[in-house]
C-alpha positions as CSV (number, residue, x, y, z in Angstrom):
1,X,36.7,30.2,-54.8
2,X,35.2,33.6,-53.9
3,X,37.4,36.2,-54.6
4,X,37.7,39.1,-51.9
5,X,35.5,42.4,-53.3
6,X,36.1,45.5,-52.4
7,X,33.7,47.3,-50.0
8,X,33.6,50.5,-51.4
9,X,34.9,52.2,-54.5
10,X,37.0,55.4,-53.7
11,X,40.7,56.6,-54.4
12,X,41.4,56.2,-50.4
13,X,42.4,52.5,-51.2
14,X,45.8,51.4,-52.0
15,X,47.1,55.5,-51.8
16,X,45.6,58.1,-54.0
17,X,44.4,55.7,-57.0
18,X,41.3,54.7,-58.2
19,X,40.2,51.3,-59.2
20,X,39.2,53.0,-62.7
21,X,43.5,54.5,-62.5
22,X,45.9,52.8,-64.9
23,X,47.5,50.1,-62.7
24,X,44.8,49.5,-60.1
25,X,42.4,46.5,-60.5
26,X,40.9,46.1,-63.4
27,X,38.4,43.6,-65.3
28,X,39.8,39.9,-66.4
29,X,38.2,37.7,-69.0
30,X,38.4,34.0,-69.1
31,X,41.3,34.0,-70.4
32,X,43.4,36.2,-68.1
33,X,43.8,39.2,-70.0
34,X,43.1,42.4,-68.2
35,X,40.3,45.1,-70.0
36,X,40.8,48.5,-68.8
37,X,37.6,50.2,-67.6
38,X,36.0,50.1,-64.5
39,X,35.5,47.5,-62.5
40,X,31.9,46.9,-62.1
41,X,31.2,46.7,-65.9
42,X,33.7,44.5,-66.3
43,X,32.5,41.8,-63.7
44,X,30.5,39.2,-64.6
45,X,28.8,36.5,-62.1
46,X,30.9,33.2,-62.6
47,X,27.7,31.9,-61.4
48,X,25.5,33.4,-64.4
49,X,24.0,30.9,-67.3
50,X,25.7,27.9,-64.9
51,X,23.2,24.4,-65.2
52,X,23.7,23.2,-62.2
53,X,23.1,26.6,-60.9
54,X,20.4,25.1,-58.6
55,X,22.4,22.6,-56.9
56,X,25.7,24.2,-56.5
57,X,26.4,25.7,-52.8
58,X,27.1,29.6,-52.9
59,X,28.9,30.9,-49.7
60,X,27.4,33.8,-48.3
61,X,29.5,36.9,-48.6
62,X,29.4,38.6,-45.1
63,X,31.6,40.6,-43.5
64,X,32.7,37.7,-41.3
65,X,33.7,35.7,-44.4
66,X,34.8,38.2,-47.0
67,X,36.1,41.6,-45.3
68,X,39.1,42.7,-43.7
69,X,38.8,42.9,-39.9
70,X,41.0,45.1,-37.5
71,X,42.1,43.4,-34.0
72,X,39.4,43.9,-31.5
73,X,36.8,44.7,-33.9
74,X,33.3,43.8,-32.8
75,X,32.8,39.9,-33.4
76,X,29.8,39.0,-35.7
77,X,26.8,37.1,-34.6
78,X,28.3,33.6,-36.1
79,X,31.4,34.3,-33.9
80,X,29.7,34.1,-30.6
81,X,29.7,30.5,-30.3
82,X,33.2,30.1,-30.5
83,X,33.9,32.5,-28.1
84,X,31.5,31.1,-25.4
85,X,33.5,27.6,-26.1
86,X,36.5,29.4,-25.5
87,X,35.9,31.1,-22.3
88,X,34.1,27.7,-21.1
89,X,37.7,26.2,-21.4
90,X,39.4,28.6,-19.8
91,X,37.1,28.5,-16.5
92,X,38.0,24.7,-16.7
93,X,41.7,25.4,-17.0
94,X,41.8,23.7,-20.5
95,X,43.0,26.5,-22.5
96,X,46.6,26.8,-23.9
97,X,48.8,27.6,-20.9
98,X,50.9,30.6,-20.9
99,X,54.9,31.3,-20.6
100,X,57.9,29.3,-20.1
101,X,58.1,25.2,-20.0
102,X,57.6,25.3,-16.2
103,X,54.3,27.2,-16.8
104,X,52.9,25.3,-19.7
105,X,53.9,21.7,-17.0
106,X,52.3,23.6,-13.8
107,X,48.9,23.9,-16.0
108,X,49.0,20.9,-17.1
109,X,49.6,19.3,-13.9
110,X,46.1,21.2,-12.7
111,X,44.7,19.8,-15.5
112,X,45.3,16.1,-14.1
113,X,49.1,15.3,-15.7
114,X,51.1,15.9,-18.3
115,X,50.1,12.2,-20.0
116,X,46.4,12.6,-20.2
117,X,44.0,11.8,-17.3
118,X,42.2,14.6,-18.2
119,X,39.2,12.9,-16.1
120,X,40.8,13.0,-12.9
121,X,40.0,15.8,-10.5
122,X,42.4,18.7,-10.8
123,X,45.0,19.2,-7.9
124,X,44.9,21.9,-5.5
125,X,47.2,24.7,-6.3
126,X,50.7,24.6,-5.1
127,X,51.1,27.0,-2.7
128,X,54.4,25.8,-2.3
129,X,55.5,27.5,-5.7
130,X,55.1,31.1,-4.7
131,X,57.6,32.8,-2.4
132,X,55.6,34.0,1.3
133,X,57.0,37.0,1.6
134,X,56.9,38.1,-1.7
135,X,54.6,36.3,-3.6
136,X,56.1,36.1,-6.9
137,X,56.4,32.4,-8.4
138,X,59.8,30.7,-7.3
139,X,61.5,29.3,-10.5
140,X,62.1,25.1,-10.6
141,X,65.5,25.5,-9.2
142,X,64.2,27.7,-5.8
143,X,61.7,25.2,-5.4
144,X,63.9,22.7,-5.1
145,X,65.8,24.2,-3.1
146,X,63.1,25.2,-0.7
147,X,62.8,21.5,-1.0
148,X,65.7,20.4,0.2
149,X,65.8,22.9,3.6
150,X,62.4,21.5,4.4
151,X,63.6,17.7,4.1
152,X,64.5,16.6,7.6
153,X,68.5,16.3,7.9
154,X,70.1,13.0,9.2
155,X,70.1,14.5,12.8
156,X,66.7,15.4,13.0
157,X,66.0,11.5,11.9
158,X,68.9,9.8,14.2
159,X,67.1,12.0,17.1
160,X,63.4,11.2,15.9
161,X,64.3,7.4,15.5
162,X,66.2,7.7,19.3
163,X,63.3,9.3,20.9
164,X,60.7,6.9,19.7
165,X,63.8,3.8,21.3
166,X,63.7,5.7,24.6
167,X,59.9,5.9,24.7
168,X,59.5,2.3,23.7
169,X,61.7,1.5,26.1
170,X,60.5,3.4,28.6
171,X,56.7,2.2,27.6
172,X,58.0,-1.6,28.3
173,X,59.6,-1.0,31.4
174,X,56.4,0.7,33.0
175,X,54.4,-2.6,31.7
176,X,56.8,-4.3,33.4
177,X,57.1,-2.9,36.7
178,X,53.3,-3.3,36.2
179,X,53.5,-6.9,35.7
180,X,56.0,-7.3,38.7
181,X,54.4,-5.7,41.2
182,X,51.1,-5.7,40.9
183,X,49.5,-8.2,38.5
184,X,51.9,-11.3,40.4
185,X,50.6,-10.3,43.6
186,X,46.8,-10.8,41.9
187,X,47.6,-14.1,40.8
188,X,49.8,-15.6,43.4
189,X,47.5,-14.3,46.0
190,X,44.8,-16.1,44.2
191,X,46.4,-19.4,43.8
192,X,47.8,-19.3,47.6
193,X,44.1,-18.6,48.3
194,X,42.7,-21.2,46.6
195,X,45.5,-23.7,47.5
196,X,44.5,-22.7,51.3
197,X,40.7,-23.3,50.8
198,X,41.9,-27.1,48.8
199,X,43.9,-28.2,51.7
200,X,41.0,-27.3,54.3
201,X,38.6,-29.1,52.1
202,X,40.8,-32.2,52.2
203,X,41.2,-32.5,56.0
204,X,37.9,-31.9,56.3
205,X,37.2,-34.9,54.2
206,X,40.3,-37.2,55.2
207,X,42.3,-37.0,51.8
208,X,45.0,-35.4,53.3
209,X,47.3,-38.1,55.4
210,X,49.6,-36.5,58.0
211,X,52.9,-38.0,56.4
212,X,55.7,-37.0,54.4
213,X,54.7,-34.8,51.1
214,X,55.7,-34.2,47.8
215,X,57.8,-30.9,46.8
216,X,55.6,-28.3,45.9
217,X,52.2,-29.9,48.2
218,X,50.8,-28.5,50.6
219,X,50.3,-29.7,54.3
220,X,50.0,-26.8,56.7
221,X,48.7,-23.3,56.9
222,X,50.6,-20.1,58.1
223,X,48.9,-17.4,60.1
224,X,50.5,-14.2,61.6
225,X,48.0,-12.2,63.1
226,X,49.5,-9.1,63.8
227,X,50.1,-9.1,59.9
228,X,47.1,-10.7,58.9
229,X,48.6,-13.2,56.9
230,X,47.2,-16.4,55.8
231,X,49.0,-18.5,53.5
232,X,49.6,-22.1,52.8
233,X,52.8,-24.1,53.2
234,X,54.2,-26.3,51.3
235,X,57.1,-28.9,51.1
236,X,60.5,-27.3,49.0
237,X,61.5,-23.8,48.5
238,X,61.0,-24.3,44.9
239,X,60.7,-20.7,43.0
240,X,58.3,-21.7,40.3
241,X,56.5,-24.6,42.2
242,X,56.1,-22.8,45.5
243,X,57.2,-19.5,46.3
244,X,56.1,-17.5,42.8
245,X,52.6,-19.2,43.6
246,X,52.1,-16.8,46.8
247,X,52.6,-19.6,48.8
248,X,55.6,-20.4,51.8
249,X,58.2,-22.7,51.4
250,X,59.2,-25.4,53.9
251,X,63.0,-26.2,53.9
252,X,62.6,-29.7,54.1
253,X,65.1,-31.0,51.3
254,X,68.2,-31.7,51.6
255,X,70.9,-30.2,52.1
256,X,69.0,-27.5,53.9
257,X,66.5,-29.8,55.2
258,X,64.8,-28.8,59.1
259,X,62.4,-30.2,61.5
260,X,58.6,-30.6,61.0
261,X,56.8,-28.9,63.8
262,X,55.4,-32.1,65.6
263,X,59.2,-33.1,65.3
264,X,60.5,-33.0,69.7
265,X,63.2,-31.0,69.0
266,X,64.1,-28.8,66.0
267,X,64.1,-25.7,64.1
268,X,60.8,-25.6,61.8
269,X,62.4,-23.1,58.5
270,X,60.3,-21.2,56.4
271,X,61.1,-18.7,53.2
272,X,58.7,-16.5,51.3
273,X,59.1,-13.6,48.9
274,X,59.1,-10.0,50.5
275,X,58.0,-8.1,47.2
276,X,55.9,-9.7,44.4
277,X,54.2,-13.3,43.9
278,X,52.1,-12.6,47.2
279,X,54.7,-11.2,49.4
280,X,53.4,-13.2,52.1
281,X,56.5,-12.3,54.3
282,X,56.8,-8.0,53.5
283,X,56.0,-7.2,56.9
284,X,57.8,-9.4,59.1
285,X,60.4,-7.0,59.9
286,X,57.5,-5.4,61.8
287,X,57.3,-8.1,64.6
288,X,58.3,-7.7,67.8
289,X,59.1,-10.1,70.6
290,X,56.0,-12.0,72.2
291,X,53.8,-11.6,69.1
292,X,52.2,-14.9,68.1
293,X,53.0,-17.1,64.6
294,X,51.1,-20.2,64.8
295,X,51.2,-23.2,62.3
296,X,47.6,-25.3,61.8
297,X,48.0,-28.4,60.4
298,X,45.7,-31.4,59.6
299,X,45.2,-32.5,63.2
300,X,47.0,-29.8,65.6
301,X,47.4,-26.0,66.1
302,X,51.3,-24.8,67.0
303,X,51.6,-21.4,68.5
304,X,54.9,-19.9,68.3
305,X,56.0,-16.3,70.3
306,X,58.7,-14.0,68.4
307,X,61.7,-14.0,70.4
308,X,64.5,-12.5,68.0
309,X,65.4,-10.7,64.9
310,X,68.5,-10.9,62.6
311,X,67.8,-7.3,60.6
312,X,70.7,-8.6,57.8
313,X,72.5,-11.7,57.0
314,X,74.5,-12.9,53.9
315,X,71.9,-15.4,51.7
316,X,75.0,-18.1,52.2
317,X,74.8,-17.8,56.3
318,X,72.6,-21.2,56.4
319,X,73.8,-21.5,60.1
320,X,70.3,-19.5,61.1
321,X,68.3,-22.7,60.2
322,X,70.6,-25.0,62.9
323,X,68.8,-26.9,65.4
324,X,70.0,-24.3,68.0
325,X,70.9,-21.3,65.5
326,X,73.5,-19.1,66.2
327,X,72.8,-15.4,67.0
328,X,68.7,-16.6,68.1
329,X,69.7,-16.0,71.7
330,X,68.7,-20.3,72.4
331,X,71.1,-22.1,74.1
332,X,70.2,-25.6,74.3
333,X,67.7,-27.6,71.6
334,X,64.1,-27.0,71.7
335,X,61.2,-26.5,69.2
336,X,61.7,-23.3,67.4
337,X,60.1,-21.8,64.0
338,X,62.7,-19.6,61.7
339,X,61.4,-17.1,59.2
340,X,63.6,-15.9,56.3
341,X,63.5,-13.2,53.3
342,X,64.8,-10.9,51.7
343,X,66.0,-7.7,52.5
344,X,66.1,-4.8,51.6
345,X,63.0,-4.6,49.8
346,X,63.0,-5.1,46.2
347,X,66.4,-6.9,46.4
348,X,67.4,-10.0,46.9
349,X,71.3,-9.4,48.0
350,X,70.7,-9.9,52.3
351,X,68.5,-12.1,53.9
352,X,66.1,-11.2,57.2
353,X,65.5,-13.7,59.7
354,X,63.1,-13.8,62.4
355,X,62.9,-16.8,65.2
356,X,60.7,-18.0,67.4
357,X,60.0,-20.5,70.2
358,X,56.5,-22.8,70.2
359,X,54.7,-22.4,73.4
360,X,51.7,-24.1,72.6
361,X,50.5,-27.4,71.1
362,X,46.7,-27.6,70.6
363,X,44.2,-30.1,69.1
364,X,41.7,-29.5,66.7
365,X,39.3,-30.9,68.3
366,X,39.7,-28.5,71.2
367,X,39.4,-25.3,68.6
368,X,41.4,-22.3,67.3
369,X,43.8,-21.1,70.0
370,X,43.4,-17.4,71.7
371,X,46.1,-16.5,69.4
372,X,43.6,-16.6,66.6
373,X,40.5,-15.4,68.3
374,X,41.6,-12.7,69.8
């Protein structure tokens, strides 16, 4: 080992002695015993007269390796590397973290964890940590606590969580209505439309024998010019089979069961919806004595005239589709035509009735009647 040499020789070092004063450093032999005299004719190389004085590795003596530095004293040239390491891991945030615990975890939390994963990219800084209107760090327990008044309370969710009900709710009703009122009318209106141009295909081509029919077929079609309605009628008042189709219902079953029009005498009964699936029969309140409903059918045309209204009737007064109804202002039998619905619109809780009496039977062979030219 090298021992540490002096770097210069004056009676400033160690107080007001010299190295050649009784006391201060002296020379030492092999053996340990101390020679007074001064100090430089005393040394000897340990080195000197050594064989393997070649081979063996002599440190140099510098003033980075063998004197006595002050703090902040200039670094040597063999010090420079280890400073530029140093301030390379301190721009990276790898250096030794200073202050308390929470300090030392906040660092290495930047540095990607406090288990490693020095690889990962380093998180953004917390801003979360520093008080806004002061800007000094908040300790653990502020944090927290800013924590906590930041965390939704149970109200805030119970409202959230009711809000989002009501507008789901809310969304599902307006797809509904949607679905009720307008996309039934665009199908039933296409089916009644298509069930129309069926049944004139078929008595154009004799398929269709006059006759009694099937619930749910159809055998005539319904036209009301001042309402411009054309819709095909078929045998039942069957919701699904005949009235949700866009189509008009014939009462012809039992125990509500009415005359055909060729029938001599009788009251012909007909029910359609007023709203939705079609509503074939919204308007009907609009008629007016004298305006024509006519009937066409496989082989004939049957013109009826309006001659009364009922505005409002219970759905249970069934006496409207008699023979001679009451309330219809007829008196004796004849060949009448009854339309029912409901009323008011978007309800189904009255019923609205219009009659009528036929005043003409026409051939098809003769053509449309005036009441369909005109």
């Amino acid at each position: 080992m090298t021992a540490l040499r002096p770097e210069r020789e004056t009676d400033a070092s160690y107080g007001d002695q010299s190295y050649e004063a009784s006391g201060a450093l002296g020379d030492w032999d092999a053996a340990g015993a101390a020679h007074p005299g001064s100090y430089e004719e005393s040394y000897d190389d340990p080195y000197e007269g050594d064989p393997y004085e070649g081979d063996l590795y002599r440190p140099s003596l510098d003033d980075e390796t063998v004197a006595l530095r002050m703090p902040g004293s200039a670094p040597g040239p063999e010090s420079e590397p280890i400073r530029a390491a140093a301030a390379s891991s301190a721009s990276l945030g790898t250096g030794p973290a200073t202050g308390g615990r929470a300090a030392r975890r906040k660092a290495a939390r930047r540095r990607g964890g406090r288990h490693g994963g020095g690889g990962r990219e380093a998180a953004p800084a917390e801003t979360s940590s520093v008080d806004a209107e002061t800007g000094r760090p908040l300790s653990r327990v502020e944090a927290r606590r800013q924590a906590r008044l930041r965390k939704p309370s149970p109200a805030v969710l119970a409202s959230r969580v009711i809000g989002e009900v009501f507008i789901t709710t809310g969304v599902l009703m307006l797809l509904f209505v949607t679905y009720q009122l307008w996309w039934t009318n665009v199908r039933a209106q296409a089916q009644a439309g298509s069930e129309a141009h069926q049944l004139q295909d078929d008595w154009a081509s004799g398929k269709r024998a006059p006759g009694v029919f099937a619930p749910g077929q159809g055998f005539a079609i319904l036209h009301i010019p001042k309402l411009d309605v054309v819709a095909p009628i078929a045998e039942g008042v069957s919701t699904e089979k005949v009235l949700n189709k866009g189509m008009v219902g014939h009462y012809g079953e039992a125990p509500l069961k009415t005359a055909m029009p060729d029938a001599k005498t009788g009251n012909f009964g007909l029910a359609a919806h007023r709203n939705t699936h079609g509503e074939p029969f919204r308007y009907i309140n609009k008629l007016k004595p004298g305006d024509a409903v006519v009937v066409e059918m496989q082989d004939e045309y049957f013109v009826y005239k309006v001659t009364s209204t009922l505005p409002m009737t219970s759905p249970s007064n069934t006496s409207v589709l008699d023979p001679v109804p009451p309330g219809s202002g007829f008196t004796q039998p004849g060949r009448y035509i009854t339309l029912t619905t409901c009323t008011p619109e978007f309800t189904s809780k009255y019923r609205l009735v219009v009659w009528g009496k036929m005043v003409e039977e026409r051939p098809r062979s003769k053509g449309k009647p005036d009441a369909l030219i005109e």
